[in-house]
C-alpha positions in Angstrom: 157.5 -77.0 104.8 160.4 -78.2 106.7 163.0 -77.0 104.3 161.1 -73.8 104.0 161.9 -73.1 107.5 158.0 -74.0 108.9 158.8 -77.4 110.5 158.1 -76.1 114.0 154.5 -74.7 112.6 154.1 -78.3 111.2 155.3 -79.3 114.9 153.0 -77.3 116.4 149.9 -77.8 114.5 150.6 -82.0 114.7 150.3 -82.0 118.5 146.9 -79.7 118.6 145.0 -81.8 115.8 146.3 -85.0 117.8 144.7 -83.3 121.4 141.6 -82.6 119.2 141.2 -86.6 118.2 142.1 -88.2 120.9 139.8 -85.3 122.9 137.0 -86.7 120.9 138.2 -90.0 121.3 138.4 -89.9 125.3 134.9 -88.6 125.1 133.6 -92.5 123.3 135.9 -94.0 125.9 134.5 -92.4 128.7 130.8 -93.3 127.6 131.6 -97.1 126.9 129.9 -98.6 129.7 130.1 -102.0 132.1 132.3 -104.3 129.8 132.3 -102.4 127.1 134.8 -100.0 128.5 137.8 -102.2 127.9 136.8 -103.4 124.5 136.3 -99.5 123.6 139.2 -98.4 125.1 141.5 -101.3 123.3 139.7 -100.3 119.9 140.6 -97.1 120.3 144.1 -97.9 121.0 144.2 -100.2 117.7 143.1 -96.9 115.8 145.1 -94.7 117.3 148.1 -97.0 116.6 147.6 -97.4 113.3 147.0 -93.6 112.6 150.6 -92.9 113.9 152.4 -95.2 112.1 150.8 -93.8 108.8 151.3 -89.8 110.3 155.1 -90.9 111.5 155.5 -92.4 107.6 153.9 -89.0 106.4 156.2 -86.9 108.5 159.4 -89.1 107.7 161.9 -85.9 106.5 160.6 -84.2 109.6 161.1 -86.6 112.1 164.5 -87.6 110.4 166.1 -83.6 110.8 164.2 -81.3 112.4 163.2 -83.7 115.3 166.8 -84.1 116.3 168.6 -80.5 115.2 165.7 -78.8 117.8 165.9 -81.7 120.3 162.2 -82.3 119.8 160.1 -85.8 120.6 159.9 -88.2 117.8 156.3 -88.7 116.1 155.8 -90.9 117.2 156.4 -91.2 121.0 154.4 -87.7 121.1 151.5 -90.0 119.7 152.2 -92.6 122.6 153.1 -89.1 125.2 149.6 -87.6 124.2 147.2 -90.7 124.6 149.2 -91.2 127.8 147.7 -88.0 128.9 144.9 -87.2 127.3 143.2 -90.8 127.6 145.0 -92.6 130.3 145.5 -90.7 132.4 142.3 -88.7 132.4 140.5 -88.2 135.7 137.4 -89.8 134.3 139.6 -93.1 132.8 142.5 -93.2 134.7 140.9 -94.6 138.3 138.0 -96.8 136.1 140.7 -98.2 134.1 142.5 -99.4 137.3 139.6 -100.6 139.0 138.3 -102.6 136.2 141.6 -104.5 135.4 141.7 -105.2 139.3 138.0 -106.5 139.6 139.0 -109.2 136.6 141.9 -110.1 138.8 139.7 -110.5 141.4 137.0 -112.8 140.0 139.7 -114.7 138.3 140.7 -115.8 141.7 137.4 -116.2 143.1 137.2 -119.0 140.3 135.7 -116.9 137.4 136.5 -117.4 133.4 137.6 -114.1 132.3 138.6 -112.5 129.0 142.6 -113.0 129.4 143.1 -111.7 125.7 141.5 -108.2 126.5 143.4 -108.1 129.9 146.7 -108.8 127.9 145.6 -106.2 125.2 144.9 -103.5 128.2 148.3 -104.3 130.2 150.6 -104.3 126.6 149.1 -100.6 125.8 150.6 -99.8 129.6 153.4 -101.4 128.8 154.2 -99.7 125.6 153.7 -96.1 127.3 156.6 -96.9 129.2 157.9 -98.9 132.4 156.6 -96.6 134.8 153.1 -96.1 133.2 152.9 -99.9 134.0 154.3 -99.7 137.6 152.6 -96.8 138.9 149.0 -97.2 136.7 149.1 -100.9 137.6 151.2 -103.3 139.1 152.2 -101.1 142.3 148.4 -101.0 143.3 148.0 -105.0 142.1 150.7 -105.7 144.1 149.1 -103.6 147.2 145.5 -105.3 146.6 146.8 -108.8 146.2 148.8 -108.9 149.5 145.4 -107.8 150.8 143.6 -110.7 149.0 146.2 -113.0 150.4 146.4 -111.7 153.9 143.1 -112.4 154.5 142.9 -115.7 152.5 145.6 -116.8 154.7 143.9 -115.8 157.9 140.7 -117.8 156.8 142.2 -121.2 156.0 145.2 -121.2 158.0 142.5 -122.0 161.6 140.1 -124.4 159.4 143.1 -125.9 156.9 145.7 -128.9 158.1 149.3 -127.9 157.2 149.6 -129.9 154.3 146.1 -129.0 152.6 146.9 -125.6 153.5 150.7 -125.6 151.8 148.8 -127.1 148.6 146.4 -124.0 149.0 149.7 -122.1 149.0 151.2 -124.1 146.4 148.2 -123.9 143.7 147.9 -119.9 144.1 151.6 -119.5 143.8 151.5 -121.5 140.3 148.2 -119.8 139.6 150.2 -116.5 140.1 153.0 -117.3 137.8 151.1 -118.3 135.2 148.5 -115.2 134.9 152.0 -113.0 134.7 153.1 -115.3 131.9 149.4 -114.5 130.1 148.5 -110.7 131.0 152.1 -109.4 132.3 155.2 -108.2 132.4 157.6 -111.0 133.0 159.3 -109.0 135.6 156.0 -108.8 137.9 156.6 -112.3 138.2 159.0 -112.4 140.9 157.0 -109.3 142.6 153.8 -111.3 143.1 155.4 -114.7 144.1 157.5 -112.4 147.0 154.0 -111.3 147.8 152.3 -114.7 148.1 155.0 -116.0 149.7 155.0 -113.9 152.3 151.2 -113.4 152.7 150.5 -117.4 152.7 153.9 -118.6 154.2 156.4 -116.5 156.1 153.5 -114.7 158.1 152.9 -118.2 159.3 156.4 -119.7 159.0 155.7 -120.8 162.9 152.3 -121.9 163.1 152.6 -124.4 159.8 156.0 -125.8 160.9 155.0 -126.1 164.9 151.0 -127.4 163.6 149.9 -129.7 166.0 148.6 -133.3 164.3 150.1 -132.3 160.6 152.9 -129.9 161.0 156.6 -130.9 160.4 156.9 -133.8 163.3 153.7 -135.4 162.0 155.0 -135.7 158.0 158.4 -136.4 159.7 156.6 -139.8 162.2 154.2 -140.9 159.1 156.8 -140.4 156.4 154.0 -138.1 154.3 157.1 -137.6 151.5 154.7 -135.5 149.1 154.2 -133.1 152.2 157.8 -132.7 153.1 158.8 -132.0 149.5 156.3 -129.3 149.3 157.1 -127.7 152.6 161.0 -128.4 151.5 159.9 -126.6 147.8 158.0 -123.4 149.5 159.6 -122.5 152.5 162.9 -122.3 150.7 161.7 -119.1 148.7 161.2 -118.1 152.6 163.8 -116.2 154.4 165.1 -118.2 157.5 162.5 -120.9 155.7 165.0 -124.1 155.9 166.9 -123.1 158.8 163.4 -123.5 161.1 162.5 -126.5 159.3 166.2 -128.3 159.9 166.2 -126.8 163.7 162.2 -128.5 164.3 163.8 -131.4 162.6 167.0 -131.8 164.5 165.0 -131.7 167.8 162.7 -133.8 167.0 165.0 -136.5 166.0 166.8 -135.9 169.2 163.9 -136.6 171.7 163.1 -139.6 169.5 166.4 -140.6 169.6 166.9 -139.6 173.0 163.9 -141.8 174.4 165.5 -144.9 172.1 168.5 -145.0 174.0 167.5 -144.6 177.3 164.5 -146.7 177.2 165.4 -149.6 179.5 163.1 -151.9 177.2 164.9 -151.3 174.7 168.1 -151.6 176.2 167.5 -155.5 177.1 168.3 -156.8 173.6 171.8 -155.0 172.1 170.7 -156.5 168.4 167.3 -155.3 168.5 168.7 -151.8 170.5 171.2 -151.0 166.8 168.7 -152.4 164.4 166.0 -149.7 165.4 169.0 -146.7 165.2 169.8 -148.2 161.9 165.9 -148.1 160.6 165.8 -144.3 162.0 168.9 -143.6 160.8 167.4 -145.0 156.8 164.3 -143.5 157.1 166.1 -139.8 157.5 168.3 -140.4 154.8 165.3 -141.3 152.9 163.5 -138.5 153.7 166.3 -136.1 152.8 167.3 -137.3 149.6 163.3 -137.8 148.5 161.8 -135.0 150.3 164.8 -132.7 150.9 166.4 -132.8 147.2 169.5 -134.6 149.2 170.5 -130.8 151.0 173.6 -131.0 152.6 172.8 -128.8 155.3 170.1 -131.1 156.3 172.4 -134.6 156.2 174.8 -132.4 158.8 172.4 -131.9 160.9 171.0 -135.1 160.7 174.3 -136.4 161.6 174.9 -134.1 164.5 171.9 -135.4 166.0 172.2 -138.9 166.0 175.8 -138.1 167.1 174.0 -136.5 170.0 171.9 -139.4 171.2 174.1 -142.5 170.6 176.6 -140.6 173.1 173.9 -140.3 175.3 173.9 -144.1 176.3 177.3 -145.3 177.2 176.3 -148.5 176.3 176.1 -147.6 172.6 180.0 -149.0 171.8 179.3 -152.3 173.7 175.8 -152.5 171.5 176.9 -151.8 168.3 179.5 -154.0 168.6 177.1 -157.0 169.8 175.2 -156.5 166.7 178.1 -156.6 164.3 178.8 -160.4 166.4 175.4 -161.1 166.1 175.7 -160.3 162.2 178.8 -162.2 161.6 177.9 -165.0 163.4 174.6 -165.4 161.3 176.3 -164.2 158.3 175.5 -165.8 155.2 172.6 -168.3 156.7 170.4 -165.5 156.8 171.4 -162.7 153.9 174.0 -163.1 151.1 177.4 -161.1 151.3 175.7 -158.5 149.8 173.2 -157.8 152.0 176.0 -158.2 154.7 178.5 -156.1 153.2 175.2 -153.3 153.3 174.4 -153.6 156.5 177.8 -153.4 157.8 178.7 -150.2 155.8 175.2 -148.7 157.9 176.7 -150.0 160.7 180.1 -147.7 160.1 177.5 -144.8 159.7 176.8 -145.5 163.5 180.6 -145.8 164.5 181.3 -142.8 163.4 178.8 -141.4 165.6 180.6 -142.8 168.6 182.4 -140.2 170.8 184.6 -143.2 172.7 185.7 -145.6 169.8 188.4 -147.2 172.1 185.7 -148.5 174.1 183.8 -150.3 170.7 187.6 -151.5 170.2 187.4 -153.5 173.5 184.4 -155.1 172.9 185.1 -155.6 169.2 188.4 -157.2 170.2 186.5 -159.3 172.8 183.7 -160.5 170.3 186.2 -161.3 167.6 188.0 -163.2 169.7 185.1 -166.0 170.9 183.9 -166.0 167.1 187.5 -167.0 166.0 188.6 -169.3 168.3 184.6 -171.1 168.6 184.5 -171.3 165.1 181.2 -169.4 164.9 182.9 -166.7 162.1 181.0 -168.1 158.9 182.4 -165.8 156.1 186.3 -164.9 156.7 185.6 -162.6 153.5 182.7 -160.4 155.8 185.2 -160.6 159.1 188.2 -158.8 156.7 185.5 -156.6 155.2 184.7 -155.0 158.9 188.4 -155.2 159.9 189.0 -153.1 156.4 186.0 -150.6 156.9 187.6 -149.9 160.6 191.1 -149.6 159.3 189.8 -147.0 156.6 188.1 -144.6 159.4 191.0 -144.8 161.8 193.7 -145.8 160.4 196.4 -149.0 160.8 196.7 -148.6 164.5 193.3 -149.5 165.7 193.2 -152.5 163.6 196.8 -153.8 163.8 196.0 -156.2 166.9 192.9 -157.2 165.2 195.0 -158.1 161.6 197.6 -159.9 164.2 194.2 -162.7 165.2 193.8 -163.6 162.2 197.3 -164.3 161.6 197.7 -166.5 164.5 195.1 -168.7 163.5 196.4 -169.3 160.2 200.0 -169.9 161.8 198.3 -172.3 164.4 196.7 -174.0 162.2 199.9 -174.6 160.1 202.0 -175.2 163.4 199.0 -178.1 164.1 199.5 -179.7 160.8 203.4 -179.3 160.9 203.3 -181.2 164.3 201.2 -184.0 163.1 203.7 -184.3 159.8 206.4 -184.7 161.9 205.5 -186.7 164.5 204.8 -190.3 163.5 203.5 -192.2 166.6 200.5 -190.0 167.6 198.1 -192.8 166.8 196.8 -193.8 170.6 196.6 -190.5 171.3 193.6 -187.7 171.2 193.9 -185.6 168.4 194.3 -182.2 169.5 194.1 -178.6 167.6 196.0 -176.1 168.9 195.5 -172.4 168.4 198.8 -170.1 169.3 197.7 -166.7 170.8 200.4 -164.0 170.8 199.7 -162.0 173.8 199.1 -158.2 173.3 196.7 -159.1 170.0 194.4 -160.9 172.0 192.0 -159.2 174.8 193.8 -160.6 177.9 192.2 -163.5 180.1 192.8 -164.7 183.6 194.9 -167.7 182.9 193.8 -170.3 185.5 195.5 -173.3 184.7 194.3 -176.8 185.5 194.8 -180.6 185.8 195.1 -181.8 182.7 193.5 -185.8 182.1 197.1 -187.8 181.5 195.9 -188.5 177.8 196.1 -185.0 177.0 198.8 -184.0 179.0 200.7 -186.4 177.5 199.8 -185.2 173.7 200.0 -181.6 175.1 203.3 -182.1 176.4 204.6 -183.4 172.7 203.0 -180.2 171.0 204.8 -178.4 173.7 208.4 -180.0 172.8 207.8 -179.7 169.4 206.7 -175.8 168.9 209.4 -174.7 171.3 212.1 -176.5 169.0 211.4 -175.1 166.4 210.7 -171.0 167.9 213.5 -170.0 170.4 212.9 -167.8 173.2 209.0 -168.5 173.2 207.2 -169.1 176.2 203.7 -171.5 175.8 201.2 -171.0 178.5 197.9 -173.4 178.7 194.7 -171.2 178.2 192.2 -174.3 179.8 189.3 -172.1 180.6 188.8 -171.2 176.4 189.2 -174.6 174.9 186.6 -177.2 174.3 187.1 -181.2 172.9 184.9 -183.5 171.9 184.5 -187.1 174.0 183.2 -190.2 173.3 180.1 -191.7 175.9 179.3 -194.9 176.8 176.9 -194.9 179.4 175.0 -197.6 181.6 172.1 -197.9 179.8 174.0 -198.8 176.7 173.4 -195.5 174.6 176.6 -194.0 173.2 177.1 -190.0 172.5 179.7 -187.5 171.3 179.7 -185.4 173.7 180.7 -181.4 172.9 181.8 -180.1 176.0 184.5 -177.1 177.4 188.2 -178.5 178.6 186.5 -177.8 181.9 183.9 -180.3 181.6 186.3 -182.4 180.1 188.2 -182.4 182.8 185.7 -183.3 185.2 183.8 -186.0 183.0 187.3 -188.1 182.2 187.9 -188.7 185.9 184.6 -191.0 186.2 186.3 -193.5 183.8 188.0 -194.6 186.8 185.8 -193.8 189.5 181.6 -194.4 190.0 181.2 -191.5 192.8 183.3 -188.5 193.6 182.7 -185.5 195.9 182.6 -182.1 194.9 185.8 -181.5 197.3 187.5 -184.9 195.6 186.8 -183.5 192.1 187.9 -179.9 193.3 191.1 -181.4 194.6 191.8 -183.7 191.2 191.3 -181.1 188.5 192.4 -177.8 190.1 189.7 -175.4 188.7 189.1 -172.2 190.3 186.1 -173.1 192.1 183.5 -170.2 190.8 184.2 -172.1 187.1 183.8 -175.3 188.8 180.6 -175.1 190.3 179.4 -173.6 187.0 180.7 -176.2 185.5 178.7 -178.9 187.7 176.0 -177.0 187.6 175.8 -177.4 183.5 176.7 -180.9 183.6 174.6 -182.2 186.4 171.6 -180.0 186.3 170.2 -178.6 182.9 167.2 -180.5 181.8 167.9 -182.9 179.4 171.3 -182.6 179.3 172.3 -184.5 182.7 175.1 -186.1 181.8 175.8 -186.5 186.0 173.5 -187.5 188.4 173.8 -185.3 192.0 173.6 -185.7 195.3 171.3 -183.9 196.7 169.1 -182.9 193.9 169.5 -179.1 194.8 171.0 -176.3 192.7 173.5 -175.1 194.9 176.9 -177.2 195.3 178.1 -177.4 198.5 181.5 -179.6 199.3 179.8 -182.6 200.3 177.7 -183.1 197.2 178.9 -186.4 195.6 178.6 -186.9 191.8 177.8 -190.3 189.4 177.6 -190.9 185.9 173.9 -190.5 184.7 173.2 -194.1 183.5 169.6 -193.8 182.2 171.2 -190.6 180.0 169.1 -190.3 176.7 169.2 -188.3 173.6 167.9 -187.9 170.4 171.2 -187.1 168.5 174.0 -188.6 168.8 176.4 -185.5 169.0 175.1 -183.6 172.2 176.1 -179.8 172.7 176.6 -179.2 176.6 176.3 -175.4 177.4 178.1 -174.0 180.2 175.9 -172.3 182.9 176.7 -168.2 182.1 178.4 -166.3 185.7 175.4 -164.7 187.4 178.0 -161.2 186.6 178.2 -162.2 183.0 174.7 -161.4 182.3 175.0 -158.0 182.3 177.2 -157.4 179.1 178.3 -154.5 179.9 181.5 -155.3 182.3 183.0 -153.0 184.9 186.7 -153.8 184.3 186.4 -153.5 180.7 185.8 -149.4 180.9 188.4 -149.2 183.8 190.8 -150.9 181.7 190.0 -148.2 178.8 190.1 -145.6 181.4 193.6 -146.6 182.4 194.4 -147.1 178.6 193.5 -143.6 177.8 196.0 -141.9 180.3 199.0 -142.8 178.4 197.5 -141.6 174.8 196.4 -138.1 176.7 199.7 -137.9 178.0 201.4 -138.4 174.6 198.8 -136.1 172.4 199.9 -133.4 175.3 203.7 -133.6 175.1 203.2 -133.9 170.8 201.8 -130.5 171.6 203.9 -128.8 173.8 206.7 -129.9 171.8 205.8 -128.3 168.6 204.2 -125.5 170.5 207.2 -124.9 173.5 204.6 -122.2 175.5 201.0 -122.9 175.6 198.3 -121.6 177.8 196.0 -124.3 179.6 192.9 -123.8 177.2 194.6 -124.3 174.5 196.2 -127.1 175.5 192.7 -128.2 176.3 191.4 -128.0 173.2 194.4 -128.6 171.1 194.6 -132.6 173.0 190.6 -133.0 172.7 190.9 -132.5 168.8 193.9 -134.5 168.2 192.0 -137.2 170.2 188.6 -137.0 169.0 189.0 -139.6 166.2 189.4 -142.1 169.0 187.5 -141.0 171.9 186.5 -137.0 173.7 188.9 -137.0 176.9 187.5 -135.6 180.3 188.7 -132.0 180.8 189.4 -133.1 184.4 191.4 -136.7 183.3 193.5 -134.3 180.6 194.3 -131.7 183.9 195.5 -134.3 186.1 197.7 -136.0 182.9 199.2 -132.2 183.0 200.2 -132.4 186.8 201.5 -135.6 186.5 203.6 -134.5 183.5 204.9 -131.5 185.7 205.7 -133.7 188.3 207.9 -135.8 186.1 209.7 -133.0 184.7 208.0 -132.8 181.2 206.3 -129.7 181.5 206.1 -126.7 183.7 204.2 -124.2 184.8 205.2 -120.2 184.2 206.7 -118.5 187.0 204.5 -115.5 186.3 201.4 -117.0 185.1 199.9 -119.8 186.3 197.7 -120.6 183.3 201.4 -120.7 181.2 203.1 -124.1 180.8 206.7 -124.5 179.0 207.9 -127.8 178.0 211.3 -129.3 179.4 213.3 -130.6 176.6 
């Protein structure tokens, strides 16, 4: 027919006795009723189907060169084109066929066992008629009637629901959701619905969940509920703006928990105690980010920024953190092994590098180190070089070059000590004595209050003297006798005999009753020449502590006044033979945190400000004040944040001495003066 030029009556005809079946066919449809109109309608279809591939086979030649010379449809897509409008789109089926599919939905979510292999049947014929057959006949109105569903799911659990029971609500529907697409759907309808329960069950109520009084964010965060926090972590992310509320809730709340930590005055009684709960908070947020918070960056930042926030907050925090690293080094290896130390030191660095005035931990680092060195309490040299490396690697050589220098002086002393006793033969009568050489400038300065010296040592003392400054030229030795101790050997009255471990100060005191019975407080004052504030401390420790009363007083009262007299103790008793006297601690000593330590960093600070300034202004020859400002707070950060008003009045003083100064026609302009 085709090559006798009647291809477009075979045309023709095709499409009218296709309209006439499928008319017919519609008509069955139509009638099927209840259930029965899928299972018709997808019988049909199976028919239908296989008719056309046997009519497209028939009508091969045709479809192959008349089809394309006249630019008509193919076979078989006018077989797909006419049940698209005859059946599907019929004003009897078309509206049914909707509503149908959507009840299943429905009941499925209400709980309901329905028959998935008819639905996927149904939704692959819609499919097959083309993209938009699917869209517009289906999943635009599914879409429309599921955000309905969900809006007022979300409504009804959201007041009766806690936030996590509620996010697993959200949680199961979501999966429930992605895995009816991946039965009955188009693959691409997956990401449609999940946007839609997302934003029906979640970002509708983004707020309310977080903020949830008794199970929201700060109630997973306080009880560590990690399953909760992963899930709100896991949905909220598919959120927009999801993460950032959570990290902001988050970031407050660890700031008015941190904030009440370190300005609680409780707290703030015991330094060790004070670090050791910053350090638990601090491990129970890293804990919760890497478990809960698949280790986001974003949230160890702000995490960070937070505690950096509240340590600042007390200016205690240097001195504190510093305590507990003495506290830790002290104990050392009794209580943990290295490794445990080496752990919690490198948590302890964490901390540090919180700290906006560094300098200031420096002081009281320098300060601690010192008493642990020289009183012997360091009990692993390896952990004391550890710290002293950690603090080198975050600030480099300069803070820890003083600090490097203590350690070297002990190990010259105590080759200097034994160099001494090698070379000098006729030491036998004397006391031994250990000498430790303190270059000054590494060491945290003292008051040196020299005293009277008993003769024994003086003698001894006076060798060491002659022998260290023969063989170092130009060196000056002076006696630090307030930060030595010795050891002395008791006999008393009563026949007992004791080691006695006392300071140079109460050595002092005690070796001048070998020659007398009863001395006054003036007499004693007068003989030993120690600053009277250390002496009565010194009495008081000696003559009044229970059980340690090595001297008996008179009166029995705990203030020493001049008249006071002073005997040995001859019915002194103790257990052990090797007796530890304390020394009474300086009523201003109790407080740890001293006021000339942060005047002397004040005053420390002016010179480095001054420098960081004219480093600037050299490189830079014209700067205007703010950026000077901010260029000198950077540069100094590492170390400690300057005081805007300190780095202004470091300015004036520099355009006083003739370093900078100011522009003749603006103000706000400084030049620097080679």
């Amino acid at each position: 027919m085709v090559l006798h030029k009647f291809g477009p009556k075979l045309y023709d005809k095709l499409i009218e006795n296709m309209k006439e079946h499928l008319e017919e066919m519609r008509t069955c449809v139509e009638a099927a009723q209840g259930g029965l109109f899928l299972e018709e309608l997808e019988r049909k279809w199976n028919d239908h189907n296989k008719a056309l591939t046997m009519i497209r086979d028939i009508l091969m030649y045709m479809d192959r060169t008349y089809i394309p010379t006249n630019k008509k449809t193919p076979v078989f897509d006018l077989g797909l084109e006419l049940w698209r409008d005859t059946i599907v789109r019929s004003p009897m089926i078309q509206g049914r066929l909707l509503d149908t599919l959507l009840e299943l939905i429905h009941r499925e979510r209400t709980g309901e066992v329905i028959n998935r292999c008819l639905m996927r049947t149904t939704t692959k014929m819609l499919m097959n008629l083309g993209s938009s057959v699917y869209q517009d006949d289906f999943e635009r109105p599914f879409l429309e009637v599921s955000a309905s569903f969900y809006s007022g799911e979300s409504q009804q659990f959201i007041d009766c629901y806690s936030c996590g029971d509620y996010l697993k609500l959200a949680e199961r529907r979501l999966s429930e959701e992605s895995e009816r697409v991946s039965q009955y759907m188009d693959v691409k309808t997956n990401e449609k619905i999940t946007a839609v329960v997302v934003k029906e069950m979640l970002a509708n109520h983004m707020q309310r969940l977080i903020l949830m009084e008794n199970s929201g964010l700060v109630n997973m965060l306080v009880e560590d509920r990690y399953e909760d926090l992963t899930r709100m972590y896991t949905l909220f992310n598919h959120v927009p703006d999801g993460l950032t509320t959570i990290r902001s809730v988050m970031m407050s709340h660890i700031k008015d928990t941190g904030k009440s930590l370190v300005t609680d005055p409780e707290r703030l009684k015991d330094p060790v105690d004070f670090v050791q709960r910053l350090l638990n908070e601090k491990d129970k947020y890293d804990n919760i980010i890497n478990v809960s918070f698949n280790s986001d960056k974003s949230f160890m930042n702000a995490l960070n920024s937070s505690f950096e926030h509240f340590i600042n907050l007390n200016n205690r925090s240097p001195e504190f953190i510093s305590l507990f690293v003495d506290d830790k080094l002290r104990k050392g290896v009794k209580e943990a092994n290295e490794e445990d130390l080496e752990t919690v030191l490198d948590k302890v660095m964490m901390l540090f590098r919180y700290l906006q005035e560094k300098d200031l931990f420096e002081k009281y680092y320098k300060q601690h180190l010192a008493k642990r060195l020289l009183s012997g309490k360091a009990t692993s040299d390896d952990s004391e070089r550890s710290m002293l490396v950690k603090l080198k690697t975050e600030c480099g050589y300069q803070f820890t070059s003083k600090l490097e220098g203590m350690f070297t002086d002990l190990k010259t002393s105590h080759d200097t000590t034994q160099g001494f006793y090698a070379s000098t033969s006729d030491l036998a009568d004397y006391p031994t004595i250990s000498v430790q050489i303190l270059t000054t400038g590494s060491w945290p300065t003292q008051p040196c209050n020299t005293c009277n010296l008993p003769p024994e040592i003086v003698a001894v003392s006076e060798r060491f003297r002659a022998y260290y400054l023969g063989t170092h030229n130009g060196r000056r030795l002076t006696w630090q006798t307030n930060m030595g101790n010795a050891d002395i050997k008791a006999t008393f009255g009563n026949g007992s005999k004791h080691e006695l471990n006392v300071s140079t100060y109460q050595m002092c005191v005690l070796m001048l009753f070998n020659s007398s019975d009863v001395l006054t407080y003036r007499e004693i004052e007068q003989s030993t020449a120690i600053p009277a504030a250390d002496l009565k401390r010194c009495l008081q420790s000696l003559a009044l502590v229970k059980g340690k009363q090595v001297l008996r007083k008179e009166p029995m009262s705990r203030d020493i006044a001049d008249d006071d007299s002073f005997s040995v103790n001859d019915k002194f008793t103790s257990k052990l033979f090797k007796v530890k006297i304390g020394t009474v601690v300086a009523q201003k000593e109790t407080d740890p945190e001293k006021l000339e330590t942060r005047q002397r960093v004040e005053e420390d600070r002016k010179p480095q400000i001054e420098a960081a300034i004219v480093r600037i202004m050299k490189s830079r020859r014209v700067l205007d004040h703010n950026s000077i400002m901010t260029e000198v707070t950077k540069q100094l950060q590492p170390r400690f944040l300057p005081n805007p008003v300190v780095i202004k009045k470091r300015i004036e003083s520099l355009i006083e001495r003739e370093f900078l100064e100011r522009d003749k026609t603006d103000r706000k302009m400084y030049r620097y003066l080679a």
